[in-house]
Backbone atoms as SQL, in Angstrom:
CREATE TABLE atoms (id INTEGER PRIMARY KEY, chain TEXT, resi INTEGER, resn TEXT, atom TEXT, x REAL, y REAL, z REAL);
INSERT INTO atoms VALUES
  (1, 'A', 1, 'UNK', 'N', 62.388, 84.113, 105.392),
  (2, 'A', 1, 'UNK', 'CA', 63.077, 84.894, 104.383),
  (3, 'A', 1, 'UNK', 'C', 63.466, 86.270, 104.935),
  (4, 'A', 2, 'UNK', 'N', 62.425, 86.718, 105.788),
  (5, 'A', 2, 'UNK', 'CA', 62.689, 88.271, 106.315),
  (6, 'A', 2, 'UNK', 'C', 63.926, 87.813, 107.242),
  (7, 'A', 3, 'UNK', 'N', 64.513, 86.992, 107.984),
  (8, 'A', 3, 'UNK', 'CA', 65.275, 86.893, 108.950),
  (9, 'A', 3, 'UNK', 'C', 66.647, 86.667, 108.591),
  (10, 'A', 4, 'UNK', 'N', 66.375, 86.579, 107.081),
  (11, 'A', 4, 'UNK', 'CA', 68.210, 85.690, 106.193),
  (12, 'A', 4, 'UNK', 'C', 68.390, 87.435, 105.951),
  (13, 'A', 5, 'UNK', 'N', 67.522, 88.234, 105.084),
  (14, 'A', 5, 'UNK', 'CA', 67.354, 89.228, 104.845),
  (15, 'A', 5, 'UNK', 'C', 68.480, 90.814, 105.932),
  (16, 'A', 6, 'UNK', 'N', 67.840, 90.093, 107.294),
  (17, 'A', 6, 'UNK', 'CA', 67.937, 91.183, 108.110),
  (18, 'A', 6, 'UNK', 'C', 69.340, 90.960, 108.577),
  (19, 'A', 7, 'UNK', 'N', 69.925, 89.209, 108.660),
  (20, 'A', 7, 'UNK', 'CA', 70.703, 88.921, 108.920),
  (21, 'A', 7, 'UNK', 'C', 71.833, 89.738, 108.150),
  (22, 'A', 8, 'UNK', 'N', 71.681, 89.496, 106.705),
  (23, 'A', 8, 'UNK', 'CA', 72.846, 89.672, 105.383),
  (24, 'A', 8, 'UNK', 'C', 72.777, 91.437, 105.658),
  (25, 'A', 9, 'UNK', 'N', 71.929, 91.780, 106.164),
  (26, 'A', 9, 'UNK', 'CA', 72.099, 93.242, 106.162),
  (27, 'A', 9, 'UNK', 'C', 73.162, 93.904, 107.371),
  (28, 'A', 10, 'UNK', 'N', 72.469, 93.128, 108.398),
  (29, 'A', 10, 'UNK', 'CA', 73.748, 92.903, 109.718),
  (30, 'A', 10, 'UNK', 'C', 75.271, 92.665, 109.235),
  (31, 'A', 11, 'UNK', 'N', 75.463, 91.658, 108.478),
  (32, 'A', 11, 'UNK', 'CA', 77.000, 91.318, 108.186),
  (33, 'A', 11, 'UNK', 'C', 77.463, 92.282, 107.680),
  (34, 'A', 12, 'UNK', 'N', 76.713, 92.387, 106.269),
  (35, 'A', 12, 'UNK', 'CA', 77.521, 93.961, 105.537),
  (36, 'A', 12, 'UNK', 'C', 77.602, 95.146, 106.258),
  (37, 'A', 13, 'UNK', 'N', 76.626, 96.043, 106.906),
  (38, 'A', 13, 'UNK', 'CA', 76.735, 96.904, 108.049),
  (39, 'A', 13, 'UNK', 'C', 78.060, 96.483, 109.124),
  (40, 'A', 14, 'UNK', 'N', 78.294, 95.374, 109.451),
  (41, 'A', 14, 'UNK', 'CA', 79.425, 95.348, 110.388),
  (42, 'A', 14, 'UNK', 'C', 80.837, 95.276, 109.737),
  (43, 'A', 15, 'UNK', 'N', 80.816, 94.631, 108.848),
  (44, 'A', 15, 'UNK', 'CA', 81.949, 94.379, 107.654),
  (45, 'A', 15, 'UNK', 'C', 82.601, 95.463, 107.201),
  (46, 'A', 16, 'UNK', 'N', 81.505, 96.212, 106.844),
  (47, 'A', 16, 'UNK', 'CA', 81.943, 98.452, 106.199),
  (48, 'A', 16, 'UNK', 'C', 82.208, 98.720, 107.745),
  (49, 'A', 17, 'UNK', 'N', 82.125, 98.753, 109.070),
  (50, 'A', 17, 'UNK', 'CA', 82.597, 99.204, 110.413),
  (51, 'A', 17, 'UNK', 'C', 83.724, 98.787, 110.583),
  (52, 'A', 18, 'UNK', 'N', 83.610, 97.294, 110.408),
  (53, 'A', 18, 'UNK', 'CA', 85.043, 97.154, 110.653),
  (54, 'A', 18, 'UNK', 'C', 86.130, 97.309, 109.957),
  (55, 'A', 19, 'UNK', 'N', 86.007, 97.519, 108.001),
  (56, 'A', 19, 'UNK', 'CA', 87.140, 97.977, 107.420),
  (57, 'A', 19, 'UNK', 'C', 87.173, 99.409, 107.401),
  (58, 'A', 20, 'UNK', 'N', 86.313, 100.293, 107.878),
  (59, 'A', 20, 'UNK', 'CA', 86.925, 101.352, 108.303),
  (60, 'A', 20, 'UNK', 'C', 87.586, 101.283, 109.674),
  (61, 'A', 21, 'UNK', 'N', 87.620, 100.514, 110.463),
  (62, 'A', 21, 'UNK', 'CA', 88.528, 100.691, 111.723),
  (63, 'A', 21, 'UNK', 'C', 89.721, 100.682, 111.392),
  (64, 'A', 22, 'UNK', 'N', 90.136, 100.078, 110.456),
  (65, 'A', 22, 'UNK', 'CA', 91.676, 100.105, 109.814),
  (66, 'A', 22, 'UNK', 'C', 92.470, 100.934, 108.548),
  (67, 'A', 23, 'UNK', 'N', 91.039, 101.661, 108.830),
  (68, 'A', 23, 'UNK', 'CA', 91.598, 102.992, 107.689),
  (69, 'A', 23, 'UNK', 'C', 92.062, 103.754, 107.875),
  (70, 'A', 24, 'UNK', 'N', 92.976, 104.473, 107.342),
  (71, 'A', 24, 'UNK', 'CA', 93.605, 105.750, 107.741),
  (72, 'A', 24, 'UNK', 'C', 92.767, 107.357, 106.724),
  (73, 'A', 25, 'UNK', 'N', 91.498, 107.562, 107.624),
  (74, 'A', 25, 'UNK', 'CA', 91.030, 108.701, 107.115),
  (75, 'A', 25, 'UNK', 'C', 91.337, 109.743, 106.443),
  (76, 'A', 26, 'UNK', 'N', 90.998, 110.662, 105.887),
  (77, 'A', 26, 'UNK', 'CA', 91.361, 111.915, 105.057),
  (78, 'A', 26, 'UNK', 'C', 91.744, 112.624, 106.483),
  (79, 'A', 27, 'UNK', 'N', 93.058, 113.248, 105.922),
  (80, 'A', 27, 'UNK', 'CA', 93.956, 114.050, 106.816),
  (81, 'A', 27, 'UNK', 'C', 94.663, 113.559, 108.125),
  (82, 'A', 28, 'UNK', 'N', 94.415, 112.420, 108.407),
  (83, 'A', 28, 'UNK', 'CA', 95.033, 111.422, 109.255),
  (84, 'A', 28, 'UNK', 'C', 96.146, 110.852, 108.839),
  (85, 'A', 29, 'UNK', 'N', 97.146, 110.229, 109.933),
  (86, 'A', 29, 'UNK', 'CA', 98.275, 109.711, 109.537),
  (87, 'A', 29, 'UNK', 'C', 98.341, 108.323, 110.368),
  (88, 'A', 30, 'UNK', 'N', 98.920, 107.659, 110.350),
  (89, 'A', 30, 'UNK', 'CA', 99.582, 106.562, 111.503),
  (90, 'A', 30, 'UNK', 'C', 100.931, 106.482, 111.306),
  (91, 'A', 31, 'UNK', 'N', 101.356, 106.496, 112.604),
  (92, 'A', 31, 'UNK', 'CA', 102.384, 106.677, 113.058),
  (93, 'A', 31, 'UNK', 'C', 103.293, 105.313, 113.162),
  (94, 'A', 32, 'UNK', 'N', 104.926, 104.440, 113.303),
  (95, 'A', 32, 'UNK', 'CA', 105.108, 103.331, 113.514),
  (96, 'A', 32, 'UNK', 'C', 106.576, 104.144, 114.489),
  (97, 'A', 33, 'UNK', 'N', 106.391, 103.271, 115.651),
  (98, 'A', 33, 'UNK', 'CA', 107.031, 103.775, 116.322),
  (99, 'A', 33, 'UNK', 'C', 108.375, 102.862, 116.117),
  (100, 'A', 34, 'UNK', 'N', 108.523, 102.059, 116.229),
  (101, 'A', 34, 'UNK', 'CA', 109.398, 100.765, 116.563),
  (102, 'A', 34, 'UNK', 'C', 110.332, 100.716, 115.446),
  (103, 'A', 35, 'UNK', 'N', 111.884, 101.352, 115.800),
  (104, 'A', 35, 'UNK', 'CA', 113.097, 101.415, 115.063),
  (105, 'A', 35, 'UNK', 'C', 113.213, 103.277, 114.371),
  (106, 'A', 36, 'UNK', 'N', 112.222, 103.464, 114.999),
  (107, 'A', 36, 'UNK', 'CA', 112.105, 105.373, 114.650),
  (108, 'A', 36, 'UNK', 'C', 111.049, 105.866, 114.373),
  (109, 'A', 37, 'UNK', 'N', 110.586, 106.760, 114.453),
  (110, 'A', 37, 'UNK', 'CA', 109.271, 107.296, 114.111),
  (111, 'A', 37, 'UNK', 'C', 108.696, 107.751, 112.173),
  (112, 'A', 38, 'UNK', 'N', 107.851, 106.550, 112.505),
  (113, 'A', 38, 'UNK', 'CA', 107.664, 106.959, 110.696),
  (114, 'A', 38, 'UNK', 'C', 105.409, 106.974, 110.811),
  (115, 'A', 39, 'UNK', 'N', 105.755, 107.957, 109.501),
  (116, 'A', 39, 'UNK', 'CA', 104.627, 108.781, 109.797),
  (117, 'A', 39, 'UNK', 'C', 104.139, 108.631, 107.994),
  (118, 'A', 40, 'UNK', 'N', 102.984, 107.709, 107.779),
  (119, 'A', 40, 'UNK', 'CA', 102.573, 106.785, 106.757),
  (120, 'A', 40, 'UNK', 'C', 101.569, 108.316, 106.369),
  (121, 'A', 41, 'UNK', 'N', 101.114, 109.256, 105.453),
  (122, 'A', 41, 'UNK', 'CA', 100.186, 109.987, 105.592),
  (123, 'A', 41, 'UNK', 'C', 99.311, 109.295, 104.549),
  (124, 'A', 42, 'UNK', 'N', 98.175, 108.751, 104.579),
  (125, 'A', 42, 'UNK', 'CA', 97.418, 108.229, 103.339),
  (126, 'A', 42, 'UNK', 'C', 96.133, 109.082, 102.258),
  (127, 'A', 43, 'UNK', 'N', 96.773, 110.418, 102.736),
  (128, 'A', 43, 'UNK', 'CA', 96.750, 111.473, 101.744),
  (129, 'A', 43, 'UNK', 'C', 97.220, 111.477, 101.009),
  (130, 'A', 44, 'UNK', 'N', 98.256, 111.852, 101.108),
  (131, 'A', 44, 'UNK', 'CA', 99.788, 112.060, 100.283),
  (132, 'A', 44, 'UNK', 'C', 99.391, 111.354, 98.959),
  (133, 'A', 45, 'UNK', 'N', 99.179, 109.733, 99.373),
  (134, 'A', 45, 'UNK', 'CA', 99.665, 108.628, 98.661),
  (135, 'A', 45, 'UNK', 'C', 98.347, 108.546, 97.949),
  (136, 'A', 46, 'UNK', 'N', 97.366, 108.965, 98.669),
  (137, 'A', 46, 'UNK', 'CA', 96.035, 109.130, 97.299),
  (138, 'A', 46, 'UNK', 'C', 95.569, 110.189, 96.631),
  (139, 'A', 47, 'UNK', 'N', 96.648, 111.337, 96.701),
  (140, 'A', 47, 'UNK', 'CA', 96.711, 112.490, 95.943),
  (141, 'A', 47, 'UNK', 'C', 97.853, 112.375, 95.183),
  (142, 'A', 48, 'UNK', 'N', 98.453, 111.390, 94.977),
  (143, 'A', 48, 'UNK', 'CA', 99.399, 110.769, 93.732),
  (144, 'A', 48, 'UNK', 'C', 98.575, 109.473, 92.860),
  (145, 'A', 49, 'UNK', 'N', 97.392, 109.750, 93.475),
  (146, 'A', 49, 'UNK', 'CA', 96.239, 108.652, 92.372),
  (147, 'A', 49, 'UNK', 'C', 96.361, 107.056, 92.983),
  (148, 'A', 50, 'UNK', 'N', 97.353, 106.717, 94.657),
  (149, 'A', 50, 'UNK', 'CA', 96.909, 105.742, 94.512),
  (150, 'A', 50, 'UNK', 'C', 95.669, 105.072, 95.416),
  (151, 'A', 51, 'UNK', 'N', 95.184, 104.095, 95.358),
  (152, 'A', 51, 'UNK', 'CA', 94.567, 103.631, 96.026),
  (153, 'A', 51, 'UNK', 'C', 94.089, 103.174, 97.049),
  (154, 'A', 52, 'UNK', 'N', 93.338, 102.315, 98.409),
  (155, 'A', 52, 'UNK', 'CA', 94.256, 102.050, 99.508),
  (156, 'A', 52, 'UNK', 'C', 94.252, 100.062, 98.994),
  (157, 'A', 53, 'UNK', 'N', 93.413, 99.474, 97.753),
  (158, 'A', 53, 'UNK', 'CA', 93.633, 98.384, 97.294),
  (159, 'A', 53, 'UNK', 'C', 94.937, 98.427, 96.520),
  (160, 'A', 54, 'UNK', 'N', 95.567, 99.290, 95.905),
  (161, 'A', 54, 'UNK', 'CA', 96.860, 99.348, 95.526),
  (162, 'A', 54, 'UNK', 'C', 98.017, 98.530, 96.115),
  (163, 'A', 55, 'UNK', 'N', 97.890, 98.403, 97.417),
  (164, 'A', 55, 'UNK', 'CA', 98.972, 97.739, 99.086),
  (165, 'A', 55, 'UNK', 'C', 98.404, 97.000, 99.330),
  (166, 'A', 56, 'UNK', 'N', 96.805, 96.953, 99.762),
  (167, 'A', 56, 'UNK', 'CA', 96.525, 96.126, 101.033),
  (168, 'A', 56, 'UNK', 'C', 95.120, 94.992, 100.097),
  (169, 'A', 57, 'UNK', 'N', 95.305, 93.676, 100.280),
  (170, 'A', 57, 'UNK', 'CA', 96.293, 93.635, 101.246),
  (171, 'A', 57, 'UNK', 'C', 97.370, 92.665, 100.343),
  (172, 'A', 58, 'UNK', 'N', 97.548, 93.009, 99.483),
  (173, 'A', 58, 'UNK', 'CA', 98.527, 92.148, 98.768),
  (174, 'A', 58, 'UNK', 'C', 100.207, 92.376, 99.222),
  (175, 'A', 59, 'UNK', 'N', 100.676, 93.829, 99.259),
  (176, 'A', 59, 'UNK', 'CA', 101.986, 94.509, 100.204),
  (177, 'A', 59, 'UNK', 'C', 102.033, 94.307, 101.685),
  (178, 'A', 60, 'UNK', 'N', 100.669, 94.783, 101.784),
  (179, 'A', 60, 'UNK', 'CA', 100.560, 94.879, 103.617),
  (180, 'A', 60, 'UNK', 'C', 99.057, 94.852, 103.891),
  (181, 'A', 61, 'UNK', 'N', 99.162, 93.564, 105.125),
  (182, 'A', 61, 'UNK', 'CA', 97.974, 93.125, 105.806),
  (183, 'A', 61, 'UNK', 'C', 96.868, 93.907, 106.011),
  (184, 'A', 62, 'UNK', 'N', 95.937, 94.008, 106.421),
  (185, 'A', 62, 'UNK', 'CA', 95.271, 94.647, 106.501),
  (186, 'A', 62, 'UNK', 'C', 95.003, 94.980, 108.396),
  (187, 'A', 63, 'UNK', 'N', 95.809, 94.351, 108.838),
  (188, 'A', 63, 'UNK', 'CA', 95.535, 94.739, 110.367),
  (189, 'A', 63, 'UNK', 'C', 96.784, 95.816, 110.688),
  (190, 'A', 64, 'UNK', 'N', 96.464, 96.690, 111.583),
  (191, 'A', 64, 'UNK', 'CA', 97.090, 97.316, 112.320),
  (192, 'A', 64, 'UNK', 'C', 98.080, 96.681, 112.757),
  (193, 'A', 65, 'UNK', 'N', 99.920, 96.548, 112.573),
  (194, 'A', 65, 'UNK', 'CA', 101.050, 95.822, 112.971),
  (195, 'A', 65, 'UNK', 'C', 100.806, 94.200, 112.358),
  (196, 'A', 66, 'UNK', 'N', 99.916, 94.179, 111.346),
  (197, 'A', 66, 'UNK', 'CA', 100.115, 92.888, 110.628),
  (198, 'A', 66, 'UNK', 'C', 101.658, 92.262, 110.449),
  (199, 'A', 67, 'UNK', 'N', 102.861, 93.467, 109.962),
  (200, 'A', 67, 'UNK', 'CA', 104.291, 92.987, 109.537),
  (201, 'A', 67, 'UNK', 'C', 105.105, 93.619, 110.279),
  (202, 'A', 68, 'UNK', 'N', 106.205, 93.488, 110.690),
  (203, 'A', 68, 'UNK', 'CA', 107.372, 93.827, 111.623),
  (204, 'A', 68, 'UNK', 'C', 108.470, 94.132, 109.861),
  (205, 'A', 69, 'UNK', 'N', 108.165, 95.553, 109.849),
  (206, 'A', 69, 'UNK', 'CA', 108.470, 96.450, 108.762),
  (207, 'A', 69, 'UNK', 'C', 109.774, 97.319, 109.407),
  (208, 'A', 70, 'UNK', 'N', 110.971, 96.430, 108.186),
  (209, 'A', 70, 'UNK', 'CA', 112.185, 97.225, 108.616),
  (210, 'A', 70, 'UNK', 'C', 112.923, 97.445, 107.157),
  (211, 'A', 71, 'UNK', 'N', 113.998, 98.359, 107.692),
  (212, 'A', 71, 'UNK', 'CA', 114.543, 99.208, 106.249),
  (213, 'A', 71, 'UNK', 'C', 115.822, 97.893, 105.600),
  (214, 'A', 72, 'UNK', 'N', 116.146, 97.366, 105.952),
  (215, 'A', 72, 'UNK', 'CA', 116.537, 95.606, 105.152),
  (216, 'A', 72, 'UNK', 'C', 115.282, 95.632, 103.965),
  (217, 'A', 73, 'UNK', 'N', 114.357, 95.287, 104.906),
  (218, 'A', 73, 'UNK', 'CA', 112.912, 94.592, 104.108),
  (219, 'A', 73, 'UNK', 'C', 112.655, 95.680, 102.733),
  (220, 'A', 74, 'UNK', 'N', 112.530, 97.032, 103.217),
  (221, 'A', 74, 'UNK', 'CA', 112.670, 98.335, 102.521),
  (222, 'A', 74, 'UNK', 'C', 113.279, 98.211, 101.503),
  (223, 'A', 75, 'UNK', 'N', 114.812, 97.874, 102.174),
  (224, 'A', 75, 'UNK', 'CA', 115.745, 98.109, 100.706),
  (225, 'A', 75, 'UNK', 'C', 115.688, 96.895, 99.334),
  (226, 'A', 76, 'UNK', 'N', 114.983, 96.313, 100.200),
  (227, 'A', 76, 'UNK', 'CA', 115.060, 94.606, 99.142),
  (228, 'A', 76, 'UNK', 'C', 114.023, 94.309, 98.603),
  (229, 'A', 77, 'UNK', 'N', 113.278, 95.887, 98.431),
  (230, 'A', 77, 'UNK', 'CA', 111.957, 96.032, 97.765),
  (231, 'A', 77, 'UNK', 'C', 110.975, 95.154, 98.629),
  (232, 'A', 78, 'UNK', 'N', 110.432, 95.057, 99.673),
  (233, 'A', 78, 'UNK', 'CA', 109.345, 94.330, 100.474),
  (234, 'A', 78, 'UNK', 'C', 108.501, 95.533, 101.174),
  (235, 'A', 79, 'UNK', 'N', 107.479, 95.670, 101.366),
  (236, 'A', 79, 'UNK', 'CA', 106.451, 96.333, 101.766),
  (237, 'A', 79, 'UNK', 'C', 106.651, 98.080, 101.438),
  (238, 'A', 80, 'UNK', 'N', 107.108, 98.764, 101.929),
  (239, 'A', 80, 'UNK', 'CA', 107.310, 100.272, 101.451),
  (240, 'A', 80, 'UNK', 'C', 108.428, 100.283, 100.224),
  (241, 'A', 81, 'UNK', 'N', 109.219, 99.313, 100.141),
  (242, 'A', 81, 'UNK', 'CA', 110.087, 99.627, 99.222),
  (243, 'A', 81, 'UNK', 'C', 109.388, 98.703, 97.655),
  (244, 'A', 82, 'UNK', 'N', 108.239, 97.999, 97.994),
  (245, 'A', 82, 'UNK', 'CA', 107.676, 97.936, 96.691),
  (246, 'A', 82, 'UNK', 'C', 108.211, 99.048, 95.452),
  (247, 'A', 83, 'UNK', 'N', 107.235, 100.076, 96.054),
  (248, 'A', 83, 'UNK', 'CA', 107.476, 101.481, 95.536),
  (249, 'A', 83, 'UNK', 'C', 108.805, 102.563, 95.859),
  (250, 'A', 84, 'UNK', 'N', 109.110, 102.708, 97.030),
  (251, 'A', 84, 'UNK', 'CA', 110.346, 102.940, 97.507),
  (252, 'A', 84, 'UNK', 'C', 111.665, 102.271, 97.638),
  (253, 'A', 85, 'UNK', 'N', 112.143, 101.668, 96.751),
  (254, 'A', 85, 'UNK', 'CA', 113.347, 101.056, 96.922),
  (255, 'A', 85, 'UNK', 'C', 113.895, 101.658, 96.367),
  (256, 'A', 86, 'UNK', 'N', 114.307, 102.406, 95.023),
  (257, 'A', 86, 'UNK', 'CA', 115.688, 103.234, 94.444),
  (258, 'A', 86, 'UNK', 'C', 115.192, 104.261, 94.293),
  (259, 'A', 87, 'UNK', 'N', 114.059, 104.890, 94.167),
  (260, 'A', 87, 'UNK', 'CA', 113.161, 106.115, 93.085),
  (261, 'A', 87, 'UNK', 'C', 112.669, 105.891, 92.482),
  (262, 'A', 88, 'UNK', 'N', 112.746, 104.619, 91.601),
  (263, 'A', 88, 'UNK', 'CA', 112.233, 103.965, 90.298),
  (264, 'A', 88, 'UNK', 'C', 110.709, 104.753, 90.282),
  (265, 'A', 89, 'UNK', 'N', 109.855, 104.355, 91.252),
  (266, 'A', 89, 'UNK', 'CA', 108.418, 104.671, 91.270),
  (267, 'A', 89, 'UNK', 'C', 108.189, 106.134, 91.906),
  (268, 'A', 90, 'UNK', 'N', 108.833, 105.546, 93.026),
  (269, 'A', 90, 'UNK', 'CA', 108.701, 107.118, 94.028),
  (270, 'A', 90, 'UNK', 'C', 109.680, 107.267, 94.490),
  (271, 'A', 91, 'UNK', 'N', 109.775, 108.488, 95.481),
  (272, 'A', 91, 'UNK', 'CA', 111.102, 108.591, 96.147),
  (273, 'A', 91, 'UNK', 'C', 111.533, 107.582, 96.864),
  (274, 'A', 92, 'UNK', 'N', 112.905, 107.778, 96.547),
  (275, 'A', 92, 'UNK', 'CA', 113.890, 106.300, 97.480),
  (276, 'A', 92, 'UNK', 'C', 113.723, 106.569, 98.994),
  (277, 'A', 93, 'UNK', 'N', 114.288, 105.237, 98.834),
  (278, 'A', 93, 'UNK', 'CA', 113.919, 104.785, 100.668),
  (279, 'A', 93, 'UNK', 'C', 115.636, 105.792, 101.328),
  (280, 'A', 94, 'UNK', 'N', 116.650, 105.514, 100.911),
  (281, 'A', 94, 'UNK', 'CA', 117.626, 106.634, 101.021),
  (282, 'A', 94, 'UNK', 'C', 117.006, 108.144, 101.575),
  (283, 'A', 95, 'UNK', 'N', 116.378, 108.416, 100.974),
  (284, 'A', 95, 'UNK', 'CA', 115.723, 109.395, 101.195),
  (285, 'A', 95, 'UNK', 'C', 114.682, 109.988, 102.744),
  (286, 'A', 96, 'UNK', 'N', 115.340, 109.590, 103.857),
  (287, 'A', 96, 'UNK', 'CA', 115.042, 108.836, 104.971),
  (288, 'A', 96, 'UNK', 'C', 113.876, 110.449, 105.568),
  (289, 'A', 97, 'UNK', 'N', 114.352, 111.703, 105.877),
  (290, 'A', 97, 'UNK', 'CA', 113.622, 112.822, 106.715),
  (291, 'A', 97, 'UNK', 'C', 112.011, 112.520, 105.853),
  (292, 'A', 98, 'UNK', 'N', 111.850, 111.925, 104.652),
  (293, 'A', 98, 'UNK', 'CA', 110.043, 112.148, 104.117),
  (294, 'A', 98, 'UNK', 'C', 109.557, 110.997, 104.583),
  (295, 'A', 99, 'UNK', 'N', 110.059, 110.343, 105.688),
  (296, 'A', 99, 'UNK', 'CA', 109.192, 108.930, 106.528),
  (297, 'A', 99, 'UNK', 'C', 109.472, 109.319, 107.799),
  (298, 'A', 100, 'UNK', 'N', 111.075, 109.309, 108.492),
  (299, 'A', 100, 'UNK', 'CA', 111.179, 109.584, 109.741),
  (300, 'A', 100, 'UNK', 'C', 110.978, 110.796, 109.949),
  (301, 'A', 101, 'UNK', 'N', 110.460, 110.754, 110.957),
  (302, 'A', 101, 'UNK', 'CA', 110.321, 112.199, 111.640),
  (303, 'A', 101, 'UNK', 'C', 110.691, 112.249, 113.345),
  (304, 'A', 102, 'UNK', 'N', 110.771, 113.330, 113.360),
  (305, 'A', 102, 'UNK', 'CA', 111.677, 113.646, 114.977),
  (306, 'A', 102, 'UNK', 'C', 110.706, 113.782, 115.934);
């Protein structure tokens, strides 16, 4: 019994390690390089009350480059344009300098 015990304690301890490896910490950003530089801040987006279960992983995977995320996909409401596609929710995807950056 002590050994199922120590085991189940092992899994959960590694489980909380590894979904923080894919978190984007307080005051941290990630960056997506591929088709321009866009700069995700997951501050921002949880000082507008949302969540990080809000997206993930029902919008977007939970791995690092899970989706090959482009502004088509954007505009046709798929992954950032959930929320970003006209303004409806948040600012439009039109709205291009508050993602890309130089």
């Amino acid at each position: 019994m002590k050994k199922i015990f120590v085991f189940a304690i092992v899994v959960v301890v590694s489980f909380a390690l590894a979904m923080t490896a894919f978190a984007v910490p307080a005051g941290k950003t990630v960056e997506y390089a591929k088709g321009g530089k866009v700069v995700f801040d997951g501050k921002a987006h949880a000082d507008k009350g949302l969540k990080c279960a809000d997206c993930h992983p029902g919008v977007f995977a939970m791995k690092k480059g899970g989706a090959a995320i482009t502004m088509k996909d954007i505009n046709a409401g798929k992954f950032c344009g959930t929320c970003h596609k006209d303004g409806g929710k948040a600012f439009g995807a039109k709205d291009c300098a508050k993602c890309h950056k130089k």
